[in-house]
N, C-alpha and C positions, 0 to 999 in steps of 0.2 A: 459438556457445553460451556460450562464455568472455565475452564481453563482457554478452549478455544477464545472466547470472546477478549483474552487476555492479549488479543496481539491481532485485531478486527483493526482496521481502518476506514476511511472514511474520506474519499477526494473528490471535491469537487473541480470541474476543468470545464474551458466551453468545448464546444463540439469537435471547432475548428483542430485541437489536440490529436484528435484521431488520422491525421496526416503526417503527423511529427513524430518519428521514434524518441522514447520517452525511456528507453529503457533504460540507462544510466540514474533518474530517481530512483526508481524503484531498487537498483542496486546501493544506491548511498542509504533510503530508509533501510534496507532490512540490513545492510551493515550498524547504523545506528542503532534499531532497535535491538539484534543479537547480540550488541557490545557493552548495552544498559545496563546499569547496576539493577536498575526497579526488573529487566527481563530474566538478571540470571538469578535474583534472589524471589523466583514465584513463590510463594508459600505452598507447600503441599494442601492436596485438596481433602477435607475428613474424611474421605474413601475414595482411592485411589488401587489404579492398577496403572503402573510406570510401565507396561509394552502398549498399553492403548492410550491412557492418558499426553503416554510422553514426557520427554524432556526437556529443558530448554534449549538445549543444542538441536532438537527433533521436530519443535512444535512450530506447525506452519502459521507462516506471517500470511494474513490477508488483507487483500487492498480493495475495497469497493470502491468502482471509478462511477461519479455522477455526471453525463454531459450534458451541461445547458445550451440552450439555443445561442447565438449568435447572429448581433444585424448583419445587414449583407455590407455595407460598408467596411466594417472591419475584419470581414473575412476576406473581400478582395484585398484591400490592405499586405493583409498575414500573408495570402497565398502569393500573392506579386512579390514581396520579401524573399519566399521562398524558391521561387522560378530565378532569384537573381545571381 
């Protein structure tokens, strides 16, 4: 669990996101995080097994997406942008 929570994220977005292919961030964070100095030097864990624990080349990047509400204003806005 110690290790997992080493590469846990945390996004907040409005709602309105969820109509938007998004997927080019999520391809630049886990390029940045895998390329991190602080991701490839983890510290070993005082008891470890390297086929479950993992590696750093191995250990899944997670991204928890938070979506808040949005007025209606600014979501006709977004979506008229995006119809154009």
């Amino acid at each position: 669990v110690k290790r997992l929570s080493e590469c846990f994220f945390l996004r907040e977005t409005s709602r309105i996101n969820l109509l938007i292919n998004e997927s080019d961030i999520y391809n630049e964070l886990h390029d940045i995080v895998r390329n991190s100095l602080y991701y490839s030097r983890l510290p070993h864990l005082p008891i470890e097994c390297i086929e479950l624990d993992g590696i750093p080349d191995t250990l899944p990047i997670l991204i928890e997406e938070i979506y808040s509400p949005t007025d209606q204003q600014s979501t006709t806005s977004i979506l008229s942008s995006l119809n154009s």
